[in-house]
TORDO-321705 format. One record per residue (C-alpha): residue number from 1; residue in one letter; x, y, z. Coordinates in Angstrom, 1 decimal. Example, Ala and Ser with C-alpha at 12.3 -4.5 7.8 and 13.67 -1.06 7.14 Angstrom:
BEGIN
nr | rest | x | y | z
1 | A | 12.3 | -4.5 | 7.8 .
2 | S | 13.7 | -1.1 | 7.1 .
end
This chain:
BEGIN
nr | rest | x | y | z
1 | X | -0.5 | -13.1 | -1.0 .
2 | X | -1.5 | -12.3 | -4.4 .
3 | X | 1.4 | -13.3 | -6.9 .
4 | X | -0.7 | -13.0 | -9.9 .
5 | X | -3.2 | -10.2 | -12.0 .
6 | X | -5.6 | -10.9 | -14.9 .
7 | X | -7.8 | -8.0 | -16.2 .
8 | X | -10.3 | -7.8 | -18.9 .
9 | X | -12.4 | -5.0 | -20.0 .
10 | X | -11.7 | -2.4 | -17.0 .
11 | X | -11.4 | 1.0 | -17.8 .
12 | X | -8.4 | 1.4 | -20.4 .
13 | X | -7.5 | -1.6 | -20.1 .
14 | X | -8.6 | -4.6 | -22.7 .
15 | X | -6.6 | -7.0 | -21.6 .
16 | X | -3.5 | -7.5 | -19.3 .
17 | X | -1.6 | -9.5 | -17.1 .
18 | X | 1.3 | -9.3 | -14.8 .
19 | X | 2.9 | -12.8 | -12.8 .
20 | X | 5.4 | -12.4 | -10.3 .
21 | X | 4.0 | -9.9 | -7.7 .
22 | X | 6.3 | -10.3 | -3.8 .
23 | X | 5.4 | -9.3 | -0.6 .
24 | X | 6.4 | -5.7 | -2.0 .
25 | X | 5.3 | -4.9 | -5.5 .
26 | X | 5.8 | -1.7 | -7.3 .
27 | X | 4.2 | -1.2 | -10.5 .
28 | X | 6.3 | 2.1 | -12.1 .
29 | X | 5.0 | 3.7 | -15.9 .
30 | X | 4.5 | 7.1 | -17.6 .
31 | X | 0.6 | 8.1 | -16.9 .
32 | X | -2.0 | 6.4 | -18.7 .
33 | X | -0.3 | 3.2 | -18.3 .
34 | X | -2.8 | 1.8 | -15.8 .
35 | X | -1.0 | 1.3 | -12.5 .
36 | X | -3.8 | 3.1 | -10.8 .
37 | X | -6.2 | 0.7 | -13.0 .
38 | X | -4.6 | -2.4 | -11.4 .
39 | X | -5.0 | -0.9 | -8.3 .
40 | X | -8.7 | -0.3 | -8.5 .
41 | X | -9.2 | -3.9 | -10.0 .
42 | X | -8.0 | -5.6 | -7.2 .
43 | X | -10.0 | -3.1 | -4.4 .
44 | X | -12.9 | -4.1 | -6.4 .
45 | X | -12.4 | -7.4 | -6.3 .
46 | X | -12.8 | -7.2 | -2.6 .
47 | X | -16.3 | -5.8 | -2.8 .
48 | X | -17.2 | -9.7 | -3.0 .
49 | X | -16.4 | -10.0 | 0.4 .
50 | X | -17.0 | -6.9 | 1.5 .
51 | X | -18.4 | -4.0 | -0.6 .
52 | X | -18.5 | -1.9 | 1.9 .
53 | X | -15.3 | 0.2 | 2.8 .
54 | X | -15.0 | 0.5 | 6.3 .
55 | X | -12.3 | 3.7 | 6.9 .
56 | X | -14.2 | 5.6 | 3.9 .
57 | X | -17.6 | 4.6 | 5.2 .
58 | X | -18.6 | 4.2 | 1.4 .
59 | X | -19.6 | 1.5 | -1.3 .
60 | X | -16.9 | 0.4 | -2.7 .
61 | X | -18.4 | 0.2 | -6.1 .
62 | X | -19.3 | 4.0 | -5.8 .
63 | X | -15.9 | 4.9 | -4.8 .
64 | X | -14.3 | 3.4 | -7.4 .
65 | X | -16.5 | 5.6 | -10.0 .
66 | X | -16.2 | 9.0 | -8.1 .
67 | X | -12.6 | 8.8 | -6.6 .
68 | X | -10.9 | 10.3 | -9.6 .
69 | X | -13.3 | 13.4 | -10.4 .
70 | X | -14.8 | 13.5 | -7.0 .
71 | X | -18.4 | 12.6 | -9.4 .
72 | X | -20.2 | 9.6 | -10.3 .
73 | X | -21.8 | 6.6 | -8.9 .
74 | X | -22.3 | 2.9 | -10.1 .
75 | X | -26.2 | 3.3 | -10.7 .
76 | X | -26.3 | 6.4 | -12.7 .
77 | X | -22.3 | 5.7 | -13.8 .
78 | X | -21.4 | 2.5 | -14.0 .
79 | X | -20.9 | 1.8 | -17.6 .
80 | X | -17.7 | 4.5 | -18.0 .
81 | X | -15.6 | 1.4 | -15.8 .
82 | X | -15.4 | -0.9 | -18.7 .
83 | X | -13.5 | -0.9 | -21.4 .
84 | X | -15.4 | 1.3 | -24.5 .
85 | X | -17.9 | 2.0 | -22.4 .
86 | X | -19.4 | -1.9 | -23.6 .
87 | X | -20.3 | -3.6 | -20.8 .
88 | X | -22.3 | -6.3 | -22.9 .
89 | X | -19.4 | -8.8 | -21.5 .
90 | X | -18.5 | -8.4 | -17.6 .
91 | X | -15.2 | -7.1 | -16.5 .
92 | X | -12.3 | -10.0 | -15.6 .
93 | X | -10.4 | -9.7 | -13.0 .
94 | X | -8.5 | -12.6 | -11.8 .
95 | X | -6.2 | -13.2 | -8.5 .
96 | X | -3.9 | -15.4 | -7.7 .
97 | X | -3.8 | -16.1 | -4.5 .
98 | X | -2.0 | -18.4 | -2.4 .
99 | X | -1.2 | -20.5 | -5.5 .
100 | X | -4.6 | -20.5 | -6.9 .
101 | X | -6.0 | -18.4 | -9.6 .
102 | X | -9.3 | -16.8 | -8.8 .
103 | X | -11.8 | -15.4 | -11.4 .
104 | X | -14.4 | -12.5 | -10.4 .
105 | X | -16.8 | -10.8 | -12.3 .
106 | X | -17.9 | -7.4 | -12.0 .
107 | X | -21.5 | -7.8 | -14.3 .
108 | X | -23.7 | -4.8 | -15.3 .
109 | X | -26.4 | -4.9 | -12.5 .
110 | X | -27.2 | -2.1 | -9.7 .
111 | X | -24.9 | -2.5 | -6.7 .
112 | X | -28.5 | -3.5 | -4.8 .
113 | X | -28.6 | -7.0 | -7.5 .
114 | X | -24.1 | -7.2 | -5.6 .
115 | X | -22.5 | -7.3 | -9.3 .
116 | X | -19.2 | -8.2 | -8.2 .
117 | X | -19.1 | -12.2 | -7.8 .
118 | X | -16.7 | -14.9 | -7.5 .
119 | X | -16.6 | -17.6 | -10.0 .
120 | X | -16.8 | -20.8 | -7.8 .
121 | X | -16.8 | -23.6 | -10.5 .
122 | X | -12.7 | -24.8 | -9.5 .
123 | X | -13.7 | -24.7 | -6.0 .
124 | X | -13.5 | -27.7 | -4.1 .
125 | X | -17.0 | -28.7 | -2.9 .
126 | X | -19.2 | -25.3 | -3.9 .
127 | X | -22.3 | -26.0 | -5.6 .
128 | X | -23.0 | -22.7 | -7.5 .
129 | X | -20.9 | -21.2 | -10.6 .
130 | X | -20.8 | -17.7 | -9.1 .
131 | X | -21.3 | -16.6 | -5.5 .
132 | X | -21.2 | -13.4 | -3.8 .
133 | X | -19.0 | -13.8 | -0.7 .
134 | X | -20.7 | -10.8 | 1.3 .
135 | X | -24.4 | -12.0 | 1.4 .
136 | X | -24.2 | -16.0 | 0.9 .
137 | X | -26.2 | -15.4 | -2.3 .
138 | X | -25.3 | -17.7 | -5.4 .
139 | X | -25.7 | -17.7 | -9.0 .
140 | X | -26.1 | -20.0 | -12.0 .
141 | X | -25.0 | -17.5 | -14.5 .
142 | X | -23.2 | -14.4 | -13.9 .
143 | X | -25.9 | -12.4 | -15.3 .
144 | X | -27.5 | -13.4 | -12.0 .
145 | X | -30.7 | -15.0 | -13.7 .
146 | X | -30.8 | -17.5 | -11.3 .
147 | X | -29.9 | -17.4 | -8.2 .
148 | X | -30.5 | -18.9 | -4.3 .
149 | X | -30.1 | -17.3 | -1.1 .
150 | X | -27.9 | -19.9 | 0.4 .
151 | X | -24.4 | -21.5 | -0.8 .
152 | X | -22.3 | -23.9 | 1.0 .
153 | X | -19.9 | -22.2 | 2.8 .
154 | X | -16.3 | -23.9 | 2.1 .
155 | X | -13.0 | -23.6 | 4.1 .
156 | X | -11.7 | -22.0 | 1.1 .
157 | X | -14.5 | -19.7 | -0.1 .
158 | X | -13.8 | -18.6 | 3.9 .
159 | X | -10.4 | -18.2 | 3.6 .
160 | X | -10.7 | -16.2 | 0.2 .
161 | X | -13.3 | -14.1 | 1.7 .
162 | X | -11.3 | -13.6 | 4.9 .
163 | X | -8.5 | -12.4 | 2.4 .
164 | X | -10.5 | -9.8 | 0.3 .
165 | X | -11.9 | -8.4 | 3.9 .
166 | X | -7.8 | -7.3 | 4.5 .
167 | X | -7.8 | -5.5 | 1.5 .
168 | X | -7.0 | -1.6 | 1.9 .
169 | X | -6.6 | 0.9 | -0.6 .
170 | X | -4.9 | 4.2 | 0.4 .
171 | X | -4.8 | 6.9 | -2.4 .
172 | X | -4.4 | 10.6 | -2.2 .
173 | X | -7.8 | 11.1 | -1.7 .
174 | X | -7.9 | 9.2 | 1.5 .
175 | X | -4.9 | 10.9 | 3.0 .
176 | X | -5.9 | 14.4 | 2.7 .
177 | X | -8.9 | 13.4 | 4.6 .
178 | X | -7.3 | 13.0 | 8.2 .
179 | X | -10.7 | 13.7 | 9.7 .
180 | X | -11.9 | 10.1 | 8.1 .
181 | X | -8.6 | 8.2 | 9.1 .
182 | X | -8.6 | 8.9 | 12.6 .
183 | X | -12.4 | 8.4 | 13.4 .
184 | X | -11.8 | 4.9 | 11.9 .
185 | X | -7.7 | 4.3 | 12.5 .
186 | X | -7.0 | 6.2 | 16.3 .
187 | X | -9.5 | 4.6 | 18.2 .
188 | X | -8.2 | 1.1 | 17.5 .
189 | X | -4.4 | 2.3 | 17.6 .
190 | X | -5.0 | 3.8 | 20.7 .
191 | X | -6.6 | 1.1 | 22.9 .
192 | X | -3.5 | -1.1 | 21.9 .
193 | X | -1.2 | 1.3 | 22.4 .
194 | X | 0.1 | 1.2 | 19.3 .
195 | X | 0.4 | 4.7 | 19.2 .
196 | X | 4.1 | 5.0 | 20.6 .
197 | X | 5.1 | 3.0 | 17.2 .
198 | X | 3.2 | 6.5 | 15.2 .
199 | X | 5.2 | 8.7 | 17.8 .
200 | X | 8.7 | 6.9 | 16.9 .
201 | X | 7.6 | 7.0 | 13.5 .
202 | X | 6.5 | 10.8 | 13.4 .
203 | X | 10.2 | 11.0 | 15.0 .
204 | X | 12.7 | 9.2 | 13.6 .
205 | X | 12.9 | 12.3 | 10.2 .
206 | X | 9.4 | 14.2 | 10.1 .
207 | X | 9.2 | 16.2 | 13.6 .
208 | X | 12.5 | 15.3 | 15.9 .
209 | X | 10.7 | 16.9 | 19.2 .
210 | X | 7.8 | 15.1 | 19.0 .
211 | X | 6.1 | 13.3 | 22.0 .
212 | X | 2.8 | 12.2 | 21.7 .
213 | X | -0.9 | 12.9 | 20.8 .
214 | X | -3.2 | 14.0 | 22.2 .
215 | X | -6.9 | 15.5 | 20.9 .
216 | X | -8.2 | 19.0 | 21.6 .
217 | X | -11.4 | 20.7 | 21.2 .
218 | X | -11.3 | 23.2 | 18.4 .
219 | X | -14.7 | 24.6 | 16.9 .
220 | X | -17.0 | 22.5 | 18.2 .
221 | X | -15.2 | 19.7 | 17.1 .
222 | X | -12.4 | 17.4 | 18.4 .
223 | X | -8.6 | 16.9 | 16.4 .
224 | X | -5.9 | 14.5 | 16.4 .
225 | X | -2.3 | 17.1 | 17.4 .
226 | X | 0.6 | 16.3 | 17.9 .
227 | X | 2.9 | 17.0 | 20.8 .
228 | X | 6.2 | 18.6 | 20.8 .
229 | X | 8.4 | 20.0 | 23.3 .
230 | X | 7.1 | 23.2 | 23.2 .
231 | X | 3.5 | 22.9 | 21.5 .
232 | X | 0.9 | 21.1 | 20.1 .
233 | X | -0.1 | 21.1 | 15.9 .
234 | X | -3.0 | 19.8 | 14.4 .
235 | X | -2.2 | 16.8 | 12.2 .
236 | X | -4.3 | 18.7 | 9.5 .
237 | X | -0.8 | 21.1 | 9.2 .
238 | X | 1.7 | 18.9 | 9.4 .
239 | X | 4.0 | 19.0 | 6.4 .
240 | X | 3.2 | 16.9 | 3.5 .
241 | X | 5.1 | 14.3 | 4.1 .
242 | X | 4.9 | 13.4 | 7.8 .
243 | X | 0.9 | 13.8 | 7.4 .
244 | X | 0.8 | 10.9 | 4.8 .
245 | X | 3.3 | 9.0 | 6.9 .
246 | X | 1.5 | 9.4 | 9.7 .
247 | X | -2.4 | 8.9 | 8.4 .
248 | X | -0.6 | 5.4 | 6.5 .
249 | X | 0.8 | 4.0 | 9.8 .
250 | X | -2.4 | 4.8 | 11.7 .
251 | X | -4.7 | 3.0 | 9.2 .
252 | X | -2.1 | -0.5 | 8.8 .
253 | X | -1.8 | -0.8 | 12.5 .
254 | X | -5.7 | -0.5 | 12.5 .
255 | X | -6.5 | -2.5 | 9.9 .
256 | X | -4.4 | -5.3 | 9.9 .
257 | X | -4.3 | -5.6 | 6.2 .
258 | X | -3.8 | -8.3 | 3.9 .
259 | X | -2.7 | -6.5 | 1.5 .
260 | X | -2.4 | -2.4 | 1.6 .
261 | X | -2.8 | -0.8 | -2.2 .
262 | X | -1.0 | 2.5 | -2.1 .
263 | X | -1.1 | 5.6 | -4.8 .
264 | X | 2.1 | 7.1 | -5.2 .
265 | X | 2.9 | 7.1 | -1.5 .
266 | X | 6.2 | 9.2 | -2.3 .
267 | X | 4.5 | 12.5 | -3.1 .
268 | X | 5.3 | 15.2 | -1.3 .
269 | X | 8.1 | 13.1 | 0.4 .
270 | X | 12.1 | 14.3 | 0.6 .
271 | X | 14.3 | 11.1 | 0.0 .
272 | X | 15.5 | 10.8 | 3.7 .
273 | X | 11.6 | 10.4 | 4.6 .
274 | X | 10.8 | 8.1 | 2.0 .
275 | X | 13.6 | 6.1 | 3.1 .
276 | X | 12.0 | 5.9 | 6.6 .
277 | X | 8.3 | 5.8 | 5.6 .
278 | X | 9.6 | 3.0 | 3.1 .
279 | X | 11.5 | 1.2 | 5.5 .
280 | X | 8.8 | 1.5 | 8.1 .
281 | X | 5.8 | 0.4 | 5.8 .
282 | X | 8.2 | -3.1 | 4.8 .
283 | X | 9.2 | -3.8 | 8.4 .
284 | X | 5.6 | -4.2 | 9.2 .
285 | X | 4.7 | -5.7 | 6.2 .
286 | X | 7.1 | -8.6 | 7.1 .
287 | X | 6.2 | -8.4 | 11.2 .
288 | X | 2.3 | -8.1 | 10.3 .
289 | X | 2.4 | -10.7 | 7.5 .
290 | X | 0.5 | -8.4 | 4.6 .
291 | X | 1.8 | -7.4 | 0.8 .
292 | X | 2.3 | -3.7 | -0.1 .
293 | X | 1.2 | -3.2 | -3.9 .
294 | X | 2.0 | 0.6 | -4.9 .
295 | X | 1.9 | 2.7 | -7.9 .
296 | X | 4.4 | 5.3 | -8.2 .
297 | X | 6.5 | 7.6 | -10.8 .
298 | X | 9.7 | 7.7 | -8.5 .
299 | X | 12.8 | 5.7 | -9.3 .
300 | X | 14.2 | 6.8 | -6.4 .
301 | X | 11.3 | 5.0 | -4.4 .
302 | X | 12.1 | 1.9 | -6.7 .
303 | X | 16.1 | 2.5 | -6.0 .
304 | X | 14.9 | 2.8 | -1.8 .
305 | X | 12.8 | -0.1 | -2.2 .
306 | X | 14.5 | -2.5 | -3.4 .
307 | X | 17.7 | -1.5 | -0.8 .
308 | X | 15.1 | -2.0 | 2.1 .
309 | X | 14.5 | -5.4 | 0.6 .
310 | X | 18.0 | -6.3 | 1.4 .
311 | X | 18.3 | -5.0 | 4.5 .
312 | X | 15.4 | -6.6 | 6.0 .
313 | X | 14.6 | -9.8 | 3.7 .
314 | X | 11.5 | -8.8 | 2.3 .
315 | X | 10.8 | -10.3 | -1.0 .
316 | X | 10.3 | -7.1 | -3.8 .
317 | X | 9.6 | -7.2 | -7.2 .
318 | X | 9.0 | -3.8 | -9.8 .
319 | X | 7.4 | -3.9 | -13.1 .
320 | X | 7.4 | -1.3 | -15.6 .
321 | X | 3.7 | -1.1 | -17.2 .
322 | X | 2.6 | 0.4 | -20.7 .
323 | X | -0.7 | 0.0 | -22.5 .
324 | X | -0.6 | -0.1 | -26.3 .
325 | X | -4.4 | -0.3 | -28.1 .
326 | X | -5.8 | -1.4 | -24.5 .
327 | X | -3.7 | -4.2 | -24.2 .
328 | X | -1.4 | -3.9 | -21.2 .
329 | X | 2.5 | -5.0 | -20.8 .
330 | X | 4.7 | -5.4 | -18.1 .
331 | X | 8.6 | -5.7 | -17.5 .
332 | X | 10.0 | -6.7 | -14.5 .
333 | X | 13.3 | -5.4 | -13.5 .
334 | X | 15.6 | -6.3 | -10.8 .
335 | X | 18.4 | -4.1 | -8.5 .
336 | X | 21.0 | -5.2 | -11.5 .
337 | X | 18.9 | -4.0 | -14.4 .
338 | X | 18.0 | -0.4 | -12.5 .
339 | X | 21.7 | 0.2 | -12.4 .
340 | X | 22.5 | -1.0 | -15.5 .
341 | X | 20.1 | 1.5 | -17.2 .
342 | X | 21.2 | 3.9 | -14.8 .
343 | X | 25.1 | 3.7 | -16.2 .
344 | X | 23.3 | 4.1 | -20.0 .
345 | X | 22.1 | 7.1 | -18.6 .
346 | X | 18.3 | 5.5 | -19.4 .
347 | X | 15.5 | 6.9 | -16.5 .
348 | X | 13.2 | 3.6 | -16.5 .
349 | X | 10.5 | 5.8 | -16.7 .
350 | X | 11.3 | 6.5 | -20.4 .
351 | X | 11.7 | 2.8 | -21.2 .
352 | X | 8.4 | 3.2 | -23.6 .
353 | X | 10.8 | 4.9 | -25.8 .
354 | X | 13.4 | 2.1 | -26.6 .
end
């Protein structure tokens, strides 16, 4: 689990640091704050293990640059990711995981010269300073000046690696792509049957008739629909809310994450289906043994959160985020202090202002 985050020079964001991350971490702030920033960090983190993302079918690195604008890519723009635009020092971002802290480097080479490496120097037994996790290759310097095509393999550089390889990052742009999440996500569910969990899901607050799925040949082309009593509807029109639910319990119970990165997941969502998409998402995060670290601008998700927490043990922590002249701050808050500020009539969204 990751209980710590140290970034330097990434995007917006000079410095900052945040300690104290649970199993459920939400990370609340007006926009601009860089909640979506810390997010990124830590998916690109994971390109050391792995830079390719398997549900997107993409380089991570590219993703990262075109995700927000739809344009972009790390050879042509690569430089617009650090801080200023200078990329003369490489960008910081450290993990801590499982009680250690772990540094990795994201350097200004082509994604062919794998500029995302892990600093090996604290590592019991490595021989190399920096070492990319995905190809074996190691380096003297991070610049990658020198450099060998074979490392020695510890049982903790594998059990980091084995880590950053769980990492998934869902954000809007993933979930309006159903097409992409069930090529990779139904598959997988559906050979385990895991697709009765989706249906219960699906029917618990977003469709009460619903059944099953099934997939149907529309166009030339096959899609995921699911079954009521009476008919069948594409997944593509499903309401808002139930699609997002759905496409996020699809790719978890593929995946088997680590750790699942979520953008705002309570967009588009009424209260009563956050609740269950909420209380879903926790219940396996405590059954599957993964951390959910989300971004969001709901206190009501916070307020649902942290009442799931309760009811089913699952550690939770939420930190309110601001960024003053690139350097970022955090405030954690507990169930007490939310209610407190909720009697002074104060939305925790405006904190910035007190």
């Amino acid at each position: 689990m990751i209980s710590s985050v140290y970034i330097r020079g990434f995007r917006g964001i000079r410095e900052g640091f945040i300690d104290g991350l649970e199993r459920v971490t939400l990370l609340i702030g007006r926009n601009g704050a860089g909640k979506s920033s810390i997010l990124e960090a830590i998916y690109l983190a994971s390109a050391c293990a792995n830079p390719q993302d398997e549900v997107r079918r993409e380089n991570k690195l590219d993703y990262v640059l075109s995700r927000r604008g739809g344009r972009g890519s790390w050879n042509e723009t690569r430089r617009f990711l650090w801080f200023m635009g200078s990329a003369e020092a490489p960008i910081e971002v450290h993990l801590g995981i499982s009680g250690k802290r772990y540094k990795f480097v994201v350097v200004d080479v082509t994604k062919y010269e794998y500029p995302v490496k892990l600093e090996t120097a604290q590592v019991e037994g490595a021989q190399c300073c920096f070492a990319d996790l995905a190809t074996g290759y190691a380096w003297l310097d991070p610049e990658g000046k020198i450099k060998r095509e074979f490392f020695s393999v510890t049982d903790e550089l594998a059990r980091v690696k084995r880590f950053l390889e769980g990492i998934l990052f869902i954000d809007g742009v993933l979930a309006r792509r159903p097409d992409i999440i069930e090529a990779y996500a139904w598959p997988r569910v559906l050979q385990r049957r895991l697709d009765k969990i989706v249906t219960a899901l699906i029917k618990e607050e977003f469709e009460l008739e619903a059944e099953g799925f099934t997939y149907a040949p529309i166009a030339g082309g096959y899609y995921l629909m699911l079954q009521t009593a009476e008919t069948a509807v594409r997944v593509d029109d499903l309401g808002d809310g139930a699609r997002s639910a759905l496409t996020t319990a699809m790719l978890v119970l593929a995946y088997k994450p680590t750790v699942v990165l979520i953008e705002e997941p309570e967009l588009h969502m009424h209260p009563r289906g956050l609740y269950v998409y909420m209380k879903f998402l926790m219940r396996l995060a405590k059954d599957m043994d993964f951390q959910v670290i989300a971004s969001t601008h709901s206190v009501e998700l916070v307020q649902i959160a942290q009442m799931v927490s309760q009811e089913l043990g699952v550690g939770m922590a939420a930190f309110y985020l601001e960024r003053e002249a690139g350097i970022l701050k955090s405030r954690s808050f507990s169930p007490q202090d939310l209610e407190v500020l909720r009697k002074l009539g104060i939305d925790v969204r405006l904190l910035h202002i007190f």
